[in-house]
N, C-alpha and C positions, 0 to 999 in steps of 0.2 A: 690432476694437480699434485697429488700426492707424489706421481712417482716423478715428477718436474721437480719436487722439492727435493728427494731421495737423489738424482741426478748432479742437481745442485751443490748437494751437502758433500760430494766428493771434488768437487771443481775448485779452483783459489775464488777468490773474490770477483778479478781483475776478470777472470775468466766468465765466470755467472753474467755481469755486464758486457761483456760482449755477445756473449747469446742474447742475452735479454733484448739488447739493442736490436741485433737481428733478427729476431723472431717480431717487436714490435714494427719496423720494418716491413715484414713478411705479411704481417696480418694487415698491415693498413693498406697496402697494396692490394691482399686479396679482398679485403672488405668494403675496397674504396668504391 
């Protein structure tokens, strides 16, 4: 989590949410 944060802390804003979108995406799919 840490380094998701660290990761984050150099991306804009705009950007963070669109990973975030994908990755939740990603996980609901693999988890479904």
């Amino acid at each position: 989590m840490i380094t998701t944060y660290i990761l984050y802390g150099s991306l804009t804003s705009s950007d963070v949410l669109e990973i975030s979108q994908e990755l939740d995406t990603l996980l609901n799919e693999h988890f479904a």
